[in-house]
N, C-alpha and C positions, 0 to 999 in steps of 0.2 A: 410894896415898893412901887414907883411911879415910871414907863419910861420914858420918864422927862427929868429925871434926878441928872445931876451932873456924873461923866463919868470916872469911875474911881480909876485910877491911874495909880496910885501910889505904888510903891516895891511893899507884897507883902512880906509877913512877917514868917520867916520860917519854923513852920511844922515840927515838933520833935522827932524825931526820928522814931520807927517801930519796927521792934525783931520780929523779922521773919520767921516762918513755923521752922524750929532746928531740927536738922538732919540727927539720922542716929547716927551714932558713934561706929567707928569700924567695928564689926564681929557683931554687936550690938541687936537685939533680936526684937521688934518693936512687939506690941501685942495691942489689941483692938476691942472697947468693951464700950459701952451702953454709958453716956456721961448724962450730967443733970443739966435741964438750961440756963444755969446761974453759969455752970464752970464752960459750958458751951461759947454763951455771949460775955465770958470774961475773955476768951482767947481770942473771938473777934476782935474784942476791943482792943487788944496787943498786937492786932496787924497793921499795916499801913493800907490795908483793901481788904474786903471780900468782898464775894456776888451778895445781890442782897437775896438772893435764892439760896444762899446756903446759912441764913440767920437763923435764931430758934424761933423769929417769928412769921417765917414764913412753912413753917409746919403748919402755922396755926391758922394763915390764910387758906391753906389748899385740903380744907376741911372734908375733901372726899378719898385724901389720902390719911395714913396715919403717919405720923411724923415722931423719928429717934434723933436724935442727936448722938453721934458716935464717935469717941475717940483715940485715940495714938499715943501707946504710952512706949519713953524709952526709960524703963522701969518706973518709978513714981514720976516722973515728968511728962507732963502734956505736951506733944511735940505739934501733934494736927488735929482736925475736928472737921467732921462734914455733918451735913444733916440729911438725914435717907429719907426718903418719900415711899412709904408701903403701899404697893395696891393691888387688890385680891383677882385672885386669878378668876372668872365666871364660872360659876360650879363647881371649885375648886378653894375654897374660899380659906382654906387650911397654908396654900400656898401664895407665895407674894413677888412680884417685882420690885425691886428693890433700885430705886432711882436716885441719882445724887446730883440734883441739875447744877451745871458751873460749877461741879466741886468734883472728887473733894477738896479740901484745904492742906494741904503737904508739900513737901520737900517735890518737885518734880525734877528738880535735875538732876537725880541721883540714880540711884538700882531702884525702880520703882514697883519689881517685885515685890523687895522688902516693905513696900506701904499695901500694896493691894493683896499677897496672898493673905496676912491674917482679917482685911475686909472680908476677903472670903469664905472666910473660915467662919468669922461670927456671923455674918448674914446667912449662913447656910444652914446654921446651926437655927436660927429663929424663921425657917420655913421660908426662904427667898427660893425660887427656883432659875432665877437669874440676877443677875447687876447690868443695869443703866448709869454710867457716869458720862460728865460732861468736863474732859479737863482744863482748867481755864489757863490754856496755853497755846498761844498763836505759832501758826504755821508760818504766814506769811504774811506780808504787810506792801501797800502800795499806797504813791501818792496820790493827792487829789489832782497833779498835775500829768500823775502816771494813766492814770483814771481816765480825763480828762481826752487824751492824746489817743489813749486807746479805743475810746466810744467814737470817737473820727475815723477812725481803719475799718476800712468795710470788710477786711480780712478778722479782723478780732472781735468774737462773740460773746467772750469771757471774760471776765479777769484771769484768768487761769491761764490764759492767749497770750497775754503780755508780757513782752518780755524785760527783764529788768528786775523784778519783781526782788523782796529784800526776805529770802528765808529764814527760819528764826531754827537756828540748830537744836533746840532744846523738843520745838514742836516735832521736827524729822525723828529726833531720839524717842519722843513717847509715844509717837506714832507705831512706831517701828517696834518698840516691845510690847504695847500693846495686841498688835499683828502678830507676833512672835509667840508670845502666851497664850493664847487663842480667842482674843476678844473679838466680837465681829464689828466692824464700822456702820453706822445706823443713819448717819447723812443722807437725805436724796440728794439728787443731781442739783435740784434749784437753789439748794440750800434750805429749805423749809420745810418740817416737816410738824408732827406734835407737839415733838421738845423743843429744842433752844437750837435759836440761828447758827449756823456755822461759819454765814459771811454777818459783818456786821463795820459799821462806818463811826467811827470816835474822832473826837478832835484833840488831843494832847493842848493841856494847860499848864503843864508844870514849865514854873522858870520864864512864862510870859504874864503881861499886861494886856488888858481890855484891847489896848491898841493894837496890839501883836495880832490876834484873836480876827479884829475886825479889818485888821490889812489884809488876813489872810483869806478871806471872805470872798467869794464874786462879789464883781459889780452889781448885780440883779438883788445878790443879798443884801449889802451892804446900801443899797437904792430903797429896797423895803423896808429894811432896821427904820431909815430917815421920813420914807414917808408914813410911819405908822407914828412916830413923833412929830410929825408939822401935821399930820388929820388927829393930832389930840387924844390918841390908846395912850391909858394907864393900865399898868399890870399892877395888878396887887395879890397880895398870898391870902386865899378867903378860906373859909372853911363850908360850905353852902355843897354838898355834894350830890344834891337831887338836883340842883341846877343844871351841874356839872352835867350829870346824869342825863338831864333831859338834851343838853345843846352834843352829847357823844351817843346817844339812839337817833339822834337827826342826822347827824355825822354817818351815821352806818348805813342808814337809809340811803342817805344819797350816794354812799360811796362803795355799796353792795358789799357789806361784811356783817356777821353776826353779832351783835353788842354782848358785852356782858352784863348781866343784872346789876341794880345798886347794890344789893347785900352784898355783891363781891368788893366793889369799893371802899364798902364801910368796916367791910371785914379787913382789908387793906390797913386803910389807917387807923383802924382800932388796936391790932396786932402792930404793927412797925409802929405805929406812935409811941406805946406805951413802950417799946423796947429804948426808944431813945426818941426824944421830941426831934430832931432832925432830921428823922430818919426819910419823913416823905411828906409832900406840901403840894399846894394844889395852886393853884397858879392860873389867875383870869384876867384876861384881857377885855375892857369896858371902851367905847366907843360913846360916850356921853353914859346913860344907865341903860344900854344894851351888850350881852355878855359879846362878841365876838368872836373868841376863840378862848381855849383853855385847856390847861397838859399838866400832866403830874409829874415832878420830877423827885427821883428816890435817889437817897448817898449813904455812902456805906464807906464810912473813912474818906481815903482822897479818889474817891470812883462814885460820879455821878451820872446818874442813869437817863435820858427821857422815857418815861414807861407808857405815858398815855397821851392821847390829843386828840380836840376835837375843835370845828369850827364852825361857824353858821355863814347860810348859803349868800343869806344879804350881807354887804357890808364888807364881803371880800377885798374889794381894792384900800379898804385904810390896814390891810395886810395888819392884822391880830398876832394871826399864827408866827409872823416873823417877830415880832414885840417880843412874845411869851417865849422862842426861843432864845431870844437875847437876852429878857431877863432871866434867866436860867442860867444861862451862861456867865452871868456875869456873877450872878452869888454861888455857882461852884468856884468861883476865880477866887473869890473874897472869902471861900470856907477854905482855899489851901488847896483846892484838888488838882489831881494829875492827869486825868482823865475826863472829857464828858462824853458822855456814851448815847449814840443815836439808835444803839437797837439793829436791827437786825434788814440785812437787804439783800436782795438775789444778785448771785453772780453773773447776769445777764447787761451784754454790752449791746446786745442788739436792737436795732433800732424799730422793728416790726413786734418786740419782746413789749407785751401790753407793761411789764414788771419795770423798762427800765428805768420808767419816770422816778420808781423813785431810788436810784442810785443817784441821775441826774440832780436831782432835790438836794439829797445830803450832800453831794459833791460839792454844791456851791456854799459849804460852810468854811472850804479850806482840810485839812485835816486827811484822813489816812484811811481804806479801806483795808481791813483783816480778815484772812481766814485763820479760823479757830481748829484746834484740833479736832473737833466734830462729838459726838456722842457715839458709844460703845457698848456694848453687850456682853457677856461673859455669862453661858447658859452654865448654868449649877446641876440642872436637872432637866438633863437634851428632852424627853418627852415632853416635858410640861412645856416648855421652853414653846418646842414646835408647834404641841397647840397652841398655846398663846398668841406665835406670830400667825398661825393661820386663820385662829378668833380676828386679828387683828385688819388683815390684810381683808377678809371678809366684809368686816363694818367701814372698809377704807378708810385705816390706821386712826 
């Protein structure tokens, strides 16, 4: 696609509706066993979302983990499904951590007991000596103008500072029995750590227009969208991922992070392609026939992701990287989705905080910052457990 195409404005067309994973029945006893990934990526397809972390093919990306797909039965009925991430303990190669990032996929507003004791029961039973999950359920949520207001207060260094904030009762409730049960909270302070963000910045699409979207936009952003179409960037969806490859290792160079290898990428869309051609696209911004900038964006139903970006150092002001955001946005608008998801940011308001540039970034897209209910622990097997964290804390995490 070009961005110079006219823009789509029409009232999409609504979405079928999809049942969410059902609750068991009162009294009702669930039970937890080993599913295939046919009947896995059937139940996905039955939801109106999952992480795309919790797909069967993202077992297949994280090829230094082993990957189960496990499911929730309320007797013959599939009710939920996560996907576990195994990884062997060092020397200990018999025992495993047992990881379920952004999942699992269940009922969470209910006795959440009744979902996680028989996880634990089967995971323990195939040599876990703990559980890592990540429940994809927000604690808290604030505006972009809440945001906004707050990074002006020389008193507020946080989101967490702010006050107003919109708590999400469901996140308090699994918070709270997770704490109860005795799972431990595995968040740092910054919100970053191994696993997965616990602050992260989304723009809600459901129920608007293109227009809605870019009103809601700064000026700075909505200045960039413009001038990256009058300096003539087309965005197109290419397939060329050693390109990609080479303009996001220049990317890391100048921006002091470690790249990933191409085989991880190609391992990417080899696995999620094949699971569903939509699943993830690569997305390049040209400046006459030089790449500019380019980002992969991944969807998983009506939840779509930014996963990746990269930009090159000449050529910055025909602003690339704002094009390729916008096209993004604008074909998760035109796939139906509810959600576009920017990934993951520190909860740091301060203005001396090297981190805050990029809250300020996503900020100016409009949209909402989230705190997530975090990632957890639940040691099975307290020794192994303990070595573990202190193997860990060791190699610094």
């Amino acid at each position: 696609m070009s961005s110079r195409q006219p823009k789509r404005t029409a009232v999409r067309r609504p979405r079928p509706s999809r049942p969410p994973a059902a609750p068991p029945a009162a009294g009702a006893g669930l039970t937890v066993a080993s599913i295939g990934t046919t009947e896995h990526l059937a139940f996905v397809r039955a939801q109106r979302s999952v992480s795309f972390l919790q797909t069967p093919a993202w077992g297949r990306v994280k090829t230094e983990w082993r990957g189960e797909s496990v499911g929730w039965f309320d007797g013959p009925r599939l009710v939920g499904a996560g996907l576990v991430l195994h990884r062997p303990v060092p020397r200990l190669e018999r025992y495993t951590l047992a990881y379920l990032p952004e999942g699992p996929t269940i009922d969470w507003t209910g006795e959440i007991d009744a979902w996680l004791d028989p996880l634990a029961a089967h995971l323990e039973a195939r040599g876990a000596f703990a559980i890592r999950l990540c429940p994809p359920v927000r604690m808290d949520t604030w505006s972009a103008e809440q945001v906004k207001e707050g990074a002006a207060d020389p008193d507020i260094r946080r989101l967490t500072d702010i006050p107003g904030r919109s708590p999400d009762p469901v996140g308090a409730h699994v918070s709270g029995r997770l704490r109860d049960a005795g799972w431990l909270p595995q968040s740092p302070e910054d919100g970053f750590g191994l696993g997965q963000p616990q602050f992260k910045y989304e723009i809600p699409l459901a129920g608007r227009t293109e227009d809605d979207v870019l009103a809601g936009m700064n000026q700075l952003w909505r200045r960039n969208i413009r001038k990256a179409e009058k300096e003539g960037v087309v965005v197109a969806i290419e397939t060329d991922l050693p390109a990609f490859h080479d303009l996001y290792v220049h990317t890391a160079e100048r921006d002091r992070f470690i790249p990933r290898p191409l085989r991880y990428f190609e391992s990417m869309f080899e696995a999620m392609g094949a699971e569903d051609p939509e699943r993830i696209k690569l997305y390049v911004a040209r400046h006459g026939s030089d790449p500019v900038a380019a980002t992969i964006l991944v969807r998983v139903g009506a939840h779509a992701w930014y996963s990746y970006g990269a930009s090159s150092t000449d050529k910055r002001e025909v602003r690339g990287s704002n094009a390729c955001q916008w096209a993004m946005i604008r074909d998760s608008l035109a796939a139906g989705c509810d959600v576009y998801d920017l990934r993951g940011i520190t909860p740091t308001l301060d203005a001396d905080d090297p981190h805050v540039g990029l809250i300020r970034f996503k900020v100016g897209t409009g949209g909402r910052a989230v705190r997530y209910v975090g990632e957890w622990d639940l040691p099975l097997r307290p020794m192994v457990y303990r070595a573990f964290d202190l193997y860990m804390r060791r190699r610094g995490r």
